[in-house]
VOGU-108172 format. One record per atom (N, C-alpha, C, O, CB): residue in three letters; z, x, y. Coordinates in pm, whole numbers, plus 50000, padded with zeros to 5 digits. Atoms other than C-alpha are relative to their C-alpha. Glycine has a CB too. Example, Ala and Ser with C-alpha at 12.3 -4.5 7.8 and 13.67 -1.06 7.14 Angstrom:
ala500005008949881ala507805123049550ala500005009050120ala500665019450118ala501254990150003ser499944991849881ser507145136749894ser500734992350109ser500904997450220ser498585004150046
% end
This chain:
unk500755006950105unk457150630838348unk498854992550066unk498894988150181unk500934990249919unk501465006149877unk453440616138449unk500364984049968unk501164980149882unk497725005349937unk500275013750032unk452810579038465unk499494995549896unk499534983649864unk499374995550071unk500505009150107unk451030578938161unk500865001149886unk500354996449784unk498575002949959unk498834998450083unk453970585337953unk501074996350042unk502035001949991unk500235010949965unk499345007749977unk455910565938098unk499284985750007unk499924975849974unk500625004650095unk500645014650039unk453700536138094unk500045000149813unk500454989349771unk498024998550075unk499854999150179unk453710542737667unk501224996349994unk501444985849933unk499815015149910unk498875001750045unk457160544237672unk500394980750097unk501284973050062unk501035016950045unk499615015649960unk457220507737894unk498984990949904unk498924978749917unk499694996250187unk501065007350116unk454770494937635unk500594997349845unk500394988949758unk498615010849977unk499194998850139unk456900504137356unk501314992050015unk501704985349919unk500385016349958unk498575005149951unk460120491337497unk499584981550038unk500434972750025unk500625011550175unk500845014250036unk457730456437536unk500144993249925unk500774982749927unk498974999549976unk500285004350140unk456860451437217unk500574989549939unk500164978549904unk500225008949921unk499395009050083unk459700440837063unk500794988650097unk501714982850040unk500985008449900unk499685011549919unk460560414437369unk498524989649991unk498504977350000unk500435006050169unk500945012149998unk457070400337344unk499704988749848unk499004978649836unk498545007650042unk499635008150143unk458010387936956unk500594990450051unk500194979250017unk500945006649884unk498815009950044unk461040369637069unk499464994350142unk500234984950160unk501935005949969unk500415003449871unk459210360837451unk498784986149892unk498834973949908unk499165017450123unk500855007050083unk456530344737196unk500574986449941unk500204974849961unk499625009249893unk498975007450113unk459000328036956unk500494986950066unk500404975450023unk501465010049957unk499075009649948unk461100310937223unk498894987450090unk499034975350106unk501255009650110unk501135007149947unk457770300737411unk499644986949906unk499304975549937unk498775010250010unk500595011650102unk456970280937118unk500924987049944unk500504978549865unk499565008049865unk499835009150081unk459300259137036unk499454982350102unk499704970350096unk501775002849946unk500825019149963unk457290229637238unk498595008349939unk498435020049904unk499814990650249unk501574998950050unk453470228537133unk499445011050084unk499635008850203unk499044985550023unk500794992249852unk451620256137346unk498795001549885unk498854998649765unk500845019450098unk501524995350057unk447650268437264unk500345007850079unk501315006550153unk498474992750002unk500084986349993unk446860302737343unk500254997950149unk501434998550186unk498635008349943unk500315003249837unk446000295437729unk501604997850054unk502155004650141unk498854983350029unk499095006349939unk449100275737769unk501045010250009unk501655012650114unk500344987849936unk499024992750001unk451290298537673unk500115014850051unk501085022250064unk500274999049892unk499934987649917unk449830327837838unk500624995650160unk501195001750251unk498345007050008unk499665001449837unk450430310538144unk501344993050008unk501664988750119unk498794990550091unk498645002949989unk454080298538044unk500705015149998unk501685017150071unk500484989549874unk499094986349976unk455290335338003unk499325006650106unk499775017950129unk500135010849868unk500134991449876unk453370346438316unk501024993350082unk501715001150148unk498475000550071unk499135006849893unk455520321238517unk501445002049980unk502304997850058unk499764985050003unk498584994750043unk458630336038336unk499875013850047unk500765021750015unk500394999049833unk500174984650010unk457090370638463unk499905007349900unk500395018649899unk500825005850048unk500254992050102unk456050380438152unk498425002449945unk498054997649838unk500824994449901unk501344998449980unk452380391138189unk499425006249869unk500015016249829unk499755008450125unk500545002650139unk450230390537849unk498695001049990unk497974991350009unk500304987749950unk501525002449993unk446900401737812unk499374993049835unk499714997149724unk499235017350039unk500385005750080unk445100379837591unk499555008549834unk499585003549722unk499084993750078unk500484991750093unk443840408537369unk501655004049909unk501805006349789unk499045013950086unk498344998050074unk447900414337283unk500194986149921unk500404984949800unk501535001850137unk498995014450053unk448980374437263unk498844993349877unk499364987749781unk500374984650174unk500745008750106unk446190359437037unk500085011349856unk500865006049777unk498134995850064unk499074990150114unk446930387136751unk501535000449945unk501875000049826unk499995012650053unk498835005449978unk450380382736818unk500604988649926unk501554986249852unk499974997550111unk499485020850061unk450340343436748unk499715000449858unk500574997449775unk498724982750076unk500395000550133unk448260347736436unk500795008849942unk500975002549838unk498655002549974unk499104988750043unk450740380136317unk500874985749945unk500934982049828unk500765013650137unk498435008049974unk453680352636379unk499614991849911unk500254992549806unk500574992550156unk500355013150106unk451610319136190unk500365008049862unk501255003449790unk498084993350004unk500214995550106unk450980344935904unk501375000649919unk501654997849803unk499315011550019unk498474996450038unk454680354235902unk500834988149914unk501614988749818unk500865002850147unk499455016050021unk455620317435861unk501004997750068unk502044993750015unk500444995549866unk499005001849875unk457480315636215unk499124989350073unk499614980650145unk500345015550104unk500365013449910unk454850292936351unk499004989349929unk498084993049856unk499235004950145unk500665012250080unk453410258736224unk498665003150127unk498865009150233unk501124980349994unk501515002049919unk449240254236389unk499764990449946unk500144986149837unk498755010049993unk500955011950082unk447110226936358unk498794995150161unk498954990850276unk501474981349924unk501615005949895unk443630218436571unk500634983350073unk501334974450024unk497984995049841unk499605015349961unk444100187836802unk498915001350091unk498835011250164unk501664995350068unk500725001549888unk441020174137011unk500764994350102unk501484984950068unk498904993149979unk499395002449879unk442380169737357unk498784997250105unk498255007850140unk500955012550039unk501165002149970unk439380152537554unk498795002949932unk498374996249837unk499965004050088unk501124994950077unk436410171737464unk500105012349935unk499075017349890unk498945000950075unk499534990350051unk438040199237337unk500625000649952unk501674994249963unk500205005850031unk498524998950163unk439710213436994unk500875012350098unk500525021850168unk499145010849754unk499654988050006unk442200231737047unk500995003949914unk501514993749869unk500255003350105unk498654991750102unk445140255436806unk500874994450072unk500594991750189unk500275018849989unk498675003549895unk448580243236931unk501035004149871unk500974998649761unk500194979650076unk499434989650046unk451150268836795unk501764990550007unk501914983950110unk499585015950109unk499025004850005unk454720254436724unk501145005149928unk501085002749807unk499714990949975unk499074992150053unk457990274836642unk500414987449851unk500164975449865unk501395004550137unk500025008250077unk458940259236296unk501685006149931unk501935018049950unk498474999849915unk498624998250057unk462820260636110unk500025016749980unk501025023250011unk500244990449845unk499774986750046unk461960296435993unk500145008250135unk500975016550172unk498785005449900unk500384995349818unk460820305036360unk501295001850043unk502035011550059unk499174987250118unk498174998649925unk464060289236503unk500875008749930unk501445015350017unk501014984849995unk498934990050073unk466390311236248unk499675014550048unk500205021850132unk499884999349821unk500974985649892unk464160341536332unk500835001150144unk501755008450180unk497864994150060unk499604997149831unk464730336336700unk501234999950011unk501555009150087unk499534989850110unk498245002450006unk468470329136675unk500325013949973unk500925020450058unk500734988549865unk498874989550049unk469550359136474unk498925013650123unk499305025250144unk500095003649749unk500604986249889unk466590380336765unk500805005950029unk501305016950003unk499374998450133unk499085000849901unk468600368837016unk501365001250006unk502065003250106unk499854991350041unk498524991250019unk471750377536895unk499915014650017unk500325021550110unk500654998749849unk500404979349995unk470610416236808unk500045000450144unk501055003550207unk498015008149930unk500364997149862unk468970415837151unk500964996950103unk500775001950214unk498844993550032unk498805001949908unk472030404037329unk501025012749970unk501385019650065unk500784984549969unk499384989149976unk474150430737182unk499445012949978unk500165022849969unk500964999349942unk500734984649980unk471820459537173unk500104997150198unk500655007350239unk497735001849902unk499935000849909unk471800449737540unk501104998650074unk501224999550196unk499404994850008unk498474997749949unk475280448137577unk500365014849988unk500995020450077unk501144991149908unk499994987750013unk475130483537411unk499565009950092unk500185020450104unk499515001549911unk500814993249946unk472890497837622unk500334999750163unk500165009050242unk498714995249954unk498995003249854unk474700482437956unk501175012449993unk501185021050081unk500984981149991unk499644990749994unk477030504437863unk500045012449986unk501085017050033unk500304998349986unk500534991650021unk475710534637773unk499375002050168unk499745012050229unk499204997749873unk500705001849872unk473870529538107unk500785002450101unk500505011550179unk499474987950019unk498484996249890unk477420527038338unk500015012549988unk500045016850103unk501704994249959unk498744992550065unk478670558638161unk498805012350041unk498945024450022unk500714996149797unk500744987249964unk475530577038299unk500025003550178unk499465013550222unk498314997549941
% end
């Protein structure tokens, strides 16, 4: 199989970790910046053209509260997981724990 079909298929298999990588990021205040550079330090590398689409997808959803705050001389968005968010992320991270328990095994058995 070439690299570039296998990079699709690690892109796809992404996806649905950078929802709940997003989600959990948020429940302190982050702005776009901040939080790219809180999931790089978790090893979870984010190009800006993905995470700022992403955040707004998620506000729209009604998983994250925003609101402008000047911080020196600068406004900035500061993104905040909100009750619906936390429920969201809870029942993720359940799925994603046992699809990953599923898949552990499935995985041994090969």
């Amino acid at each position: 199989m070439s690299n570039e079909r296998i990079n699709k298929l690690r892109l796809e298999l992404r996806r649905g970790a950078l929802v709940m990588s997003v989600l959990a990021a948020s429940r302190e205040p982050q702005y776009g910046y901040s939080l790219r550079k809180h999931l790089g330090e978790a090893g979870i590398d984010i190009d800006e053209g993905t995470l700022y689409p992403l955040i707004r997808r998620l506000a729209q959803q009604g998983l994250l509260d925003s609101e402008w705050k000047n911080i020196g001389t600068r406004e900035r968005r500061y993104y905040l997981l909100n009750e619906n968010g936390h429920e969201v992320l809870e029942q993720l991270t359940k799925d994603w724990q046992q699809l990953n328990n599923s898949i552990s095994v499935l995985l041994e058995n090969t």
